[in-house]
C-alpha positions as CSV (number, residue, x, y, z in Angstrom):
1,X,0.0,0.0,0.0
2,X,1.2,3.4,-0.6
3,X,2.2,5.5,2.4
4,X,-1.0,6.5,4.8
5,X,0.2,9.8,4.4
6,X,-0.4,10.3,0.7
7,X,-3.7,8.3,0.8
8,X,-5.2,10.1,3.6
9,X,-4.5,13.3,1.6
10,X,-5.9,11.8,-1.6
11,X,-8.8,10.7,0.7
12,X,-9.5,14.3,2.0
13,X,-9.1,15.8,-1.2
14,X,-11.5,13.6,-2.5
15,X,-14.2,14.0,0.4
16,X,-13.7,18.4,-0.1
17,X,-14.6,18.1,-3.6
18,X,-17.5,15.9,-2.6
19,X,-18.3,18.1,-0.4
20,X,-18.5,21.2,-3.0
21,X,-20.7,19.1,-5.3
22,X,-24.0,21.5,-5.6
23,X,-27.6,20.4,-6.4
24,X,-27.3,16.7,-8.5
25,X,-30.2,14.3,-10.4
26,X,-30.0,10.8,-10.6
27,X,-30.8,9.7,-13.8
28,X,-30.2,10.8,-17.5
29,X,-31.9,13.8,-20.0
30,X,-32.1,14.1,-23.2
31,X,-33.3,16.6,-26.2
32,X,-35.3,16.1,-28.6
33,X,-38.2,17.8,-31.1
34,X,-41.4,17.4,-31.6
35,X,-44.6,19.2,-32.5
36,X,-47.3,21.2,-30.3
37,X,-50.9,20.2,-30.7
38,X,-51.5,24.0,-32.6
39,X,-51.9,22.8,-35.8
40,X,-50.7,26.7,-37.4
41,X,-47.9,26.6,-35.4
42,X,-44.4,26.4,-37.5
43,X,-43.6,23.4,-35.7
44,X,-46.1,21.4,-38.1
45,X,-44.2,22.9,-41.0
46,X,-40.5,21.2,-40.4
47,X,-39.4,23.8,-37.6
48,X,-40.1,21.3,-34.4
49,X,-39.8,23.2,-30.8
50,X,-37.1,21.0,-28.7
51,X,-38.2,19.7,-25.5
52,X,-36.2,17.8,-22.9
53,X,-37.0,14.8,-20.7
54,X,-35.9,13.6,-17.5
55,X,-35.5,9.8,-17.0
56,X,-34.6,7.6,-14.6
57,X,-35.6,3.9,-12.8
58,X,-38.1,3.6,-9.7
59,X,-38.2,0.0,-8.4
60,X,-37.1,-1.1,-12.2
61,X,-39.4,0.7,-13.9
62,X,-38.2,3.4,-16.2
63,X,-39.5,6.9,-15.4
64,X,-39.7,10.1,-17.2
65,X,-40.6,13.6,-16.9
66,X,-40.7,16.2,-19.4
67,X,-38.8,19.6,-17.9
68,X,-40.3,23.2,-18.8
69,X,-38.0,25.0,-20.7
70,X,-37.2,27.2,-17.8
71,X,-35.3,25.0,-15.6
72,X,-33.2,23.4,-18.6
73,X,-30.3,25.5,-17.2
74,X,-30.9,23.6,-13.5
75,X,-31.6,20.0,-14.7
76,X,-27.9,20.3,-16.6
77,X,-26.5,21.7,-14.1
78,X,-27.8,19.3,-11.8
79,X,-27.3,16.2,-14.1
80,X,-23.6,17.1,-14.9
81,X,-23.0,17.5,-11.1
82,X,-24.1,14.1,-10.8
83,X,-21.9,12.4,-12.9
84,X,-19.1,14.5,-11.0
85,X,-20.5,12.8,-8.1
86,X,-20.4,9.0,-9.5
87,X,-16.6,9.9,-10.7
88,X,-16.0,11.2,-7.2
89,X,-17.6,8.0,-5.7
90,X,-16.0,5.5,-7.8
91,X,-12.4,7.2,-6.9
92,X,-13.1,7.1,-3.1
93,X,-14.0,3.3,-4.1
94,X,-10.9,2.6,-5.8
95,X,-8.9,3.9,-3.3
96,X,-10.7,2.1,-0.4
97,X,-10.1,-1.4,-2.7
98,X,-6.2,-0.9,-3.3
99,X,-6.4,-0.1,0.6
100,X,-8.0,-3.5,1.3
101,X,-5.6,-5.7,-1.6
102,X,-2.6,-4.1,0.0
């Protein structure tokens, strides 16, 4: 194993930026386009509005959500702070494994 020193530190460091992780979502989005239901709208003429959905699994049944157009700027934000978390998580796990092997 290396030193305790250097893998406390790496542990700590770890654990701060955890700690600095804002807002986070579990699951996945993703854009798309599609039409309204006004049928003089553009959207039925080949200019489709883009929506985005929010999806994710509840006791193994897949979920979704469709996210107002406001709040697209907060459900990134969120979603891409949660894959900084599972990075974050899977490092702490790593290091916690070597520690165990070694």
């Amino acid at each position: 194993m290396e030193n305790k020193s250097n893998y406390a530190k790496k542990i700590k460091k770890l654990l701060f930026q955890l700690s600095r992780i804002g807002p986070f979502i579990e699951g996945s989005l993703s854009e798309s386009k599609r039409c309204c239901g006004t049928r003089s709208c553009a959207c039925h003429r080949g200019k489709k509005h883009k929506v985005m959905y929010f999806t994710w699994k509840e006791d193994q049944v897949t979920k979704s959500a469709y996210v107002p157009c406001a709040k697209w700027d907060h459900a990134k934000e969120c979603h891409k702070n949660y894959k900084k978390l599972k990075t974050l998580v899977r490092k702490l796990s790593n290091l916690e494994k070597h520690a165990l092997k070694s």
